[in-house]
Steps between C-alpha positions, in 0.01 A plus 500: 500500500260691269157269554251589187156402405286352739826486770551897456526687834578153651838330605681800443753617715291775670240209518690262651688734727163600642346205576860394656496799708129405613573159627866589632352754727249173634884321640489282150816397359533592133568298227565648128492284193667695182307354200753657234170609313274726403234237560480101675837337464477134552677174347292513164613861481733798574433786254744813609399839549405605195720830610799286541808467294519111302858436505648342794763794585220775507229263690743420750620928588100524458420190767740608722396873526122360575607278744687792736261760412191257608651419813626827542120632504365271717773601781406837437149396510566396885441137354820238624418182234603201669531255212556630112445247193715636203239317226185285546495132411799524303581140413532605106684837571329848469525807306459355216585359206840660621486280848322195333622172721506209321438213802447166298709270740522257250778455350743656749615740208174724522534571869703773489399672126441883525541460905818739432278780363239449802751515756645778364137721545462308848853633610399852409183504686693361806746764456214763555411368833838550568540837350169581729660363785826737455205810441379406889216236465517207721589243328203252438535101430545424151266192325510350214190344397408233263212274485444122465635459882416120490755472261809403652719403132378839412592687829796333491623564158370859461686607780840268364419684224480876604823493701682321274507834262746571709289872457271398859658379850286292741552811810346741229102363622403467834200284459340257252154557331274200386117513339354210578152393364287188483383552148825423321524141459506182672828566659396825646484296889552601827762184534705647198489860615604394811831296349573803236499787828735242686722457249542868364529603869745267557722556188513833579424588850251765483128576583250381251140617500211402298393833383197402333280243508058502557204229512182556357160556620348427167600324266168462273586427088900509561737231646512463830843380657517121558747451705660130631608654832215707568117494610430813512194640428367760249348757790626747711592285763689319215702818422611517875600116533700584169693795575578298884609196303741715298623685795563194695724389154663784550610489923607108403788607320837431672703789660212711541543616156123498422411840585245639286162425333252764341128464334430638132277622404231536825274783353504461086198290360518323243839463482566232308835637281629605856637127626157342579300323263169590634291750506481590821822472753430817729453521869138697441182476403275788322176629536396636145118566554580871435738500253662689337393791771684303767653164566526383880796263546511252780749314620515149529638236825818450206593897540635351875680214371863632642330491835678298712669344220 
């Protein structure tokens, strides 16, 4: 929204817009992710603008504005988005503490506390895209996008959950959105990923795509995944066999409902508080002899690993 501090200039609308515009013009189809922030939304947090209104009736005329006026811009921009994600990785709501989720499972009674508020903010967003729609932009799929994807209870339940508000129907997203990462716990397995896409695909008959997900190349002084279905290496060629392990996850659902699978984050190092927990994830390696004058960036085999995938 309004990026500040070391993010200022970056993520912006005009930002994003521009670099959209760069890769559209290449034949790329565009994907836009609506963080709801004025910095990193993610499940451990989901601060609103700090230019936004608190309560829920004023967030929701403010959420809904931004959402037709964003998409808006980027048809004027000569930029078509393909697939739109109204919030990032939000399994405990967004916007808040207004949109808090609480998602304990257990007991039954907790599913569903503050879900009402959450779906309320969701339903306004969603009603931008179709308020954009009605203003001439073609209309784009609509995600929704939580993490945990190995999780079928949770997948399961969240989504029981959401349209059981009564405030969400199931034909108002096109597409589901799962993080998946390694790092996460014991469970976090190519088997159980595999079950939770089947089932939440079935249950619902959409698309599902693993929207994030990366391997390291490094993984010096930080916990490297130890996975029981895996052998992948820590190495480049290791982030390749990865991403084509996920991908074939993802064509081995039934109906053809696996559809999507994207890599995050391929260029930030050290980026361990974005999904990975090492230090070094990316598809490139850095030449720093002369730095800070100039840093040469190369890539590595990994930056091909959708080739012939």
């Amino acid at each position: 929204m309004n990026p500040t501090g070391e993010y200022a200039g970056q993520y912006d609308l005009a930002y994003t817009l521009a670099q959209a515009q760069r890769f559209s013009k290449k034949g790329y189809k565009i994907y836009l992710d609506f963080h709801f922030s004025d910095s990193w939304a993610d499940p451990n947090k989901q601060p609103p603008p700090a230019a936004w209104p608190k309560d829920v009736t004023g967030l929701s005329s403010t959420l809904r504005t931004y959402v037709k006026n964003t998409l808006v811009a980027f048809k004027n921009g000569g930029v078509n988005l393909s697939l739109v994600s109204l919030g990032n990785e939000i399994r405990h709501g967004m916007l808040w503490p207004t949109g808090y989720v609480d998602v304990d499972i257990s007991p039954a009674s907790a599913r569903t506390k503050n879900f009402t508020t959450f779906a309320t903010l969701w339903a306004s967003a969603r009603a931008g895209v179709n308020d954009a729609v009605s203003a001439g932009v073609q209309k784009p799929q609509v995600m929704i996008h939580i993490d945990d994807g190995w999780d079928k209870t949770l997948q399961l339940n969240w989504f029981a959950a959401l349209v059981g508000t009564g405030k969400v129907k199931t034909s108002d997203w096109d597409v589901f959105g799962f993080s998946f990462y390694p790092f996460y716990g014991t469970s976090a397995t190519l088997s159980n990923l595999q079950s939770s896409l089947n089932a939440i695909s079935s249950a619902y008959s959409k698309p599902v795509h693993v929207v994030e997900t990366d391997w390291p190349f490094q993984c010096s002084g930080s916990s490297a995944p130890t996975l029981s279905d895996t052998s992948v290496p820590i190495s480049a060629q290791g982030q390749t066999e990865w991403v084509r392990d996920v991908i074939a996850v993802v064509k081995n659902v039934p109906g053809g409902f696996g559809q999507g699978m994207s890599y995050w984050e391929p260029t930030w190092l050290n980026n361990t508080s974005l999904g990975s927990d090492c230090q070094d994830a990316i598809l490139f390696s850095g030449d720093w002899t002369h730095w800070p004058d100039s840093v040469v960036g190369y890539s590595r085999s990994s930056v091909n690993m959708f080739q012939g995938a």
